[in-house]
C-alpha positions in Angstrom: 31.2 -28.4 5.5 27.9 -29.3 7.1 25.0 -30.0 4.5 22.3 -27.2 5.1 19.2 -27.1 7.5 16.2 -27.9 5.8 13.2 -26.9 7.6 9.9 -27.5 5.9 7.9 -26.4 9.2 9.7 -22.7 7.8 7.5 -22.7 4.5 4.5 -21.8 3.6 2.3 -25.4 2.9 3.7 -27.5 0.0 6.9 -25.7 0.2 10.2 -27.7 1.3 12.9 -25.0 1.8 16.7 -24.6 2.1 17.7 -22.2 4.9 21.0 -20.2 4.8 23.7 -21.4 7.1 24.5 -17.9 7.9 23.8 -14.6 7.1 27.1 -14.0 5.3 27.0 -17.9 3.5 26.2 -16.9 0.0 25.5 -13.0 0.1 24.8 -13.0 -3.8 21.9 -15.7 -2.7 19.8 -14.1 -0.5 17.5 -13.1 -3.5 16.4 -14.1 -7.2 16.2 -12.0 -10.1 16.0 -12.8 -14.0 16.3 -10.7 -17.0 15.4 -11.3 -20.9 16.0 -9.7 -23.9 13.7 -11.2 -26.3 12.7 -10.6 -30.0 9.4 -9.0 -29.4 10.1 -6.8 -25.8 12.0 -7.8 -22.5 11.1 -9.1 -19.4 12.3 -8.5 -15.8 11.5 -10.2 -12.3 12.6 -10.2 -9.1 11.5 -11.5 -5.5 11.7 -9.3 -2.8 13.1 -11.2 0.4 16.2 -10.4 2.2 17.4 -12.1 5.1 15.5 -15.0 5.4 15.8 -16.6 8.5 14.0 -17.9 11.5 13.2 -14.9 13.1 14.1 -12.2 10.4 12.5 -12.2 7.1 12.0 -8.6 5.1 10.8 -7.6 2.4 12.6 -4.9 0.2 12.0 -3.9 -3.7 15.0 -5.2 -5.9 14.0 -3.7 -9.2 15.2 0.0 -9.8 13.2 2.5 -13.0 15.2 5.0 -14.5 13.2 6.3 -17.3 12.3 9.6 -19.5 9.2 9.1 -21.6 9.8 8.5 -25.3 13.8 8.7 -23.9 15.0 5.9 -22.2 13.6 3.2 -20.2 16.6 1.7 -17.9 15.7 -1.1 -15.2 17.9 -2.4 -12.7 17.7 -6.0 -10.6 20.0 -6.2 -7.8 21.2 -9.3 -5.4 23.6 -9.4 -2.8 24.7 -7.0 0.2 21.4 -4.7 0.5 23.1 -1.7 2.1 25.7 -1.9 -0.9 22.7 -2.1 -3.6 20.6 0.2 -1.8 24.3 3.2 -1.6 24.8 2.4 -5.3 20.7 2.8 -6.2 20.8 5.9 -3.9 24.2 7.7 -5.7 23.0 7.0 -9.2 19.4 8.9 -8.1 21.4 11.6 -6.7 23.7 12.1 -9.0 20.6 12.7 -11.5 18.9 15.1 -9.8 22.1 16.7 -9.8 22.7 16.9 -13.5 25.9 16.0 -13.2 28.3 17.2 -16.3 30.4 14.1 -16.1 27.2 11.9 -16.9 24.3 10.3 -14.9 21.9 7.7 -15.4 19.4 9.6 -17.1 21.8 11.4 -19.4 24.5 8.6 -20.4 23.6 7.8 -24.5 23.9 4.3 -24.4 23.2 1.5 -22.5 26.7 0.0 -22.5 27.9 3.7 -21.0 24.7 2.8 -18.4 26.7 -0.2 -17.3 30.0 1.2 -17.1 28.8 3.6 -14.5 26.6 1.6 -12.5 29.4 -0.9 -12.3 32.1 2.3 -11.3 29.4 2.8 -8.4 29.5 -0.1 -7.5 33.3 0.0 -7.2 33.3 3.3 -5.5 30.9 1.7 -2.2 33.4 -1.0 -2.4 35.9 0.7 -2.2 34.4 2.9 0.4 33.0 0.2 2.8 34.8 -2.6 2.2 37.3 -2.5 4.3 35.2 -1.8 7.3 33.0 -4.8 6.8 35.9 -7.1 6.1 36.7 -6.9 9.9 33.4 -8.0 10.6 33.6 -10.7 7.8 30.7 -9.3 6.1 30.4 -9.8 2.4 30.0 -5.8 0.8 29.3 -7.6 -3.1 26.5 -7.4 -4.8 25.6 -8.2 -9.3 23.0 -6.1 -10.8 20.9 -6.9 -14.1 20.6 -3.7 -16.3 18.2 -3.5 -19.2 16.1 -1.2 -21.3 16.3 1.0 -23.9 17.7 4.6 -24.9 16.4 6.3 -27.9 18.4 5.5 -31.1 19.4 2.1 -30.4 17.9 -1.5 -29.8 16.8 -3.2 -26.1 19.8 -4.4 -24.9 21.1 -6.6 -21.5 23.6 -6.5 -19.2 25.1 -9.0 -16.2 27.2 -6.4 -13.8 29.3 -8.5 -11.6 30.7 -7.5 -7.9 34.0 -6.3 -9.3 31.8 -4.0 -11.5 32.8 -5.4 -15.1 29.8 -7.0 -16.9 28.6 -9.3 -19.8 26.2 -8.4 -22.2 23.0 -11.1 -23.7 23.5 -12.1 -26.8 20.4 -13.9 -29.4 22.4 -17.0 -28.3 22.4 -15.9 -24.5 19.1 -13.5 -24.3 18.6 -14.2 -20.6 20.7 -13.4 -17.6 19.7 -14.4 -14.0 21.6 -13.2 -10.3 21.3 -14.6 -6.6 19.6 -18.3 -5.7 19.9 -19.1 -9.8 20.3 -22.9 -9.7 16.9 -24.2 -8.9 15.3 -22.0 -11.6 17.3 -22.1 -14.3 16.6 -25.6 -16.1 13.2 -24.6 -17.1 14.7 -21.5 -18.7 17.1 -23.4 -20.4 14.7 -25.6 -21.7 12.1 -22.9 -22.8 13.3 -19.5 -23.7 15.2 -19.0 -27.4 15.2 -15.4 -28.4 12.3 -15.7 -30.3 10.2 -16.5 -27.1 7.0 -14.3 -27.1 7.3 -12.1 -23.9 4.2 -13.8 -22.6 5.6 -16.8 -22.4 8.5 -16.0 -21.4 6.3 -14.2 -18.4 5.2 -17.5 -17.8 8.1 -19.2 -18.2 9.6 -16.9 -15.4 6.7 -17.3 -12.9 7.3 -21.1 -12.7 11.1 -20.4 -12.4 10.6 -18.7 -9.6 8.1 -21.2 -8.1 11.1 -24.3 -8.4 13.4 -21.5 -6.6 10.9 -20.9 -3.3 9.6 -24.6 -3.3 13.7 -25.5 -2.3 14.8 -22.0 -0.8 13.5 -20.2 1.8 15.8 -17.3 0.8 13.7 -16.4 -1.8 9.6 -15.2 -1.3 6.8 -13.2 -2.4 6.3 -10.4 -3.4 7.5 -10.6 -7.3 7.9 -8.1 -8.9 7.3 -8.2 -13.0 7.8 -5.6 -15.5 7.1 -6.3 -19.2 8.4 -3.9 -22.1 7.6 -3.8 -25.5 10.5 -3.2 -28.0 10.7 0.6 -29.3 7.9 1.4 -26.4 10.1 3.7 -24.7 7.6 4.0 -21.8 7.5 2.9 -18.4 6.5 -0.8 -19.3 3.7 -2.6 -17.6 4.0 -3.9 -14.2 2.6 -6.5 -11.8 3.0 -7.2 -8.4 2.8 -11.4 -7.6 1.6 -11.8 -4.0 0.9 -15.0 -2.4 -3.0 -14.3 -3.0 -2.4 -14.1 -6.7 -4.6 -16.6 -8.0 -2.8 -17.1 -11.7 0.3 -17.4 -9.8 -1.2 -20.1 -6.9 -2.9 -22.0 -10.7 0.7 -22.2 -12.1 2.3 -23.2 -8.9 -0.7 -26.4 -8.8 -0.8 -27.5 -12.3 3.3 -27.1 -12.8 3.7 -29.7 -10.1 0.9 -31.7 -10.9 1.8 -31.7 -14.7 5.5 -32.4 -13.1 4.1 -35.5 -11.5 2.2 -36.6 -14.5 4.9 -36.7 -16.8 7.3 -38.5 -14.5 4.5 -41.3 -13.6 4.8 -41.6 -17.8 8.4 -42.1 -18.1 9.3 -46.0 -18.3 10.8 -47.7 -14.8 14.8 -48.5 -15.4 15.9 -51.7 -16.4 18.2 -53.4 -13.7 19.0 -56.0 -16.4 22.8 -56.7 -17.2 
């Protein structure tokens, strides 16, 4: 396979990017979200591009509320096929209004129940549309992060996969991220342990996602940020990160200049046998 077109003419200035090679290369990859489930609250970002390309870039929101003050607070991240995230947000809305006996969203009295129907939705569109885009060799899967709270038990995390089965975090694991993943995740790994205060972790998360756009172009501007304290059982604080954010533009500076720093530091290699 051809390595992929790098155009750094494509991104915005100090920004080298990785373009797609198609629009159906890596459908789970055309966004980046990350999820935590930390000791003191939980944290949730996601960018908002989708298909990112030469002439076609749009912006579309990938975090989902499904809340009922001093009830539930239930978030939901998606990556992947937009018209398959957008039918599965759309039916789990409906089906709320609609009160349905068999169990919504808003009525389901765990999280782990939460996940099991968002990831039977997400079979159901499959199912539904699948076979119709498979003759156009279009990808239909998507993975959705799902975290919150409902009344009566503790924050928890889930990772819902295309086929619709899913993992849940653990103290050990209390992070989960879906889409372009790769160039973010070594500063998670090196800096978030479960007992992470959630503004660092905020922090932590900003600078992941500045590695992820300074190497993809698939992923941009707008983030989207939503912070939740543990037992809140409110709507959680959010932020919107544009590209005239000026925290955001100070990280972005003194993460690669601190970057550069530290590697002028490290000792040369010995070539010596």
């Amino acid at each position: 396979m051809a390595a992929p077109e790098t155009r750094p003419g494509l991104s915005r200035p100090g920004f080298t990017a990785r373009l797609p090679l198609s629009p159906t290369e890596s459908v789970c990859a055309m966004t980046y979200c990350v999820a935590m489930n930390l000791a003191s609250g939980m944290l949730f970002a996601s960018d908002s591009r989708t298909n990112a390309g030469v002439d076609h870039v749009s912006t579309f929101r990938k975090m989902q509320l499904f809340e009922r003050p001093g009830e539930r607070l239930l978030v939901l991240l998606s990556a992947g096929n937009l018209a398959t995230t957008q039918s599965v947000v759309s039916l789990l809305r409906q089906r709320a209004r609609e009160e349905r006996e068999s169990g919504h969203i808003l009525n389901v009295p765990s999280l782990y129940e939460a996940a099991c129907l968002v990831g039977e939705t997400l079979r159901e569109i499959a199912h539904r549309d699948g076979p119709a885009l498979s003759q156009s060799h279009i990808e239909v899967g998507c993975s959705f992060l799902l975290g919150g709270q409902i009344k009566g038990e503790a924050p928890r995390l889930f990772n819902i996969y295309p086929q619709g089965n899913f993992i849940e975090s653990t103290t050990d694991t209390p992070y989960f991220q879906i889409g372009e993943a790769k160039y973010g995740k070594p500063i998670i790994d090196r800096v978030i342990q479960h007992h992470t205060p959630v503004e660092d972790a905020a922090k932590c998360a900003l600078i992941s996602f500045d590695s992820t756009m300074k190497s993809n172009l698939s992923v941009g501007l707008p983030i989207d940020m939503l912070l939740y304290g543990r037992d809140a059982l409110d709507g959680g604080t959010h932020k919107r990160i544009t590209e005239h954010d000026a925290y955001f533009q100070s990280l972005h500076e003194g993460w690669g200049r601190a970057l550069r720093e530290a590697f002028a530091e490290l000792p040369p290699m010995s070539w010596d046998k």
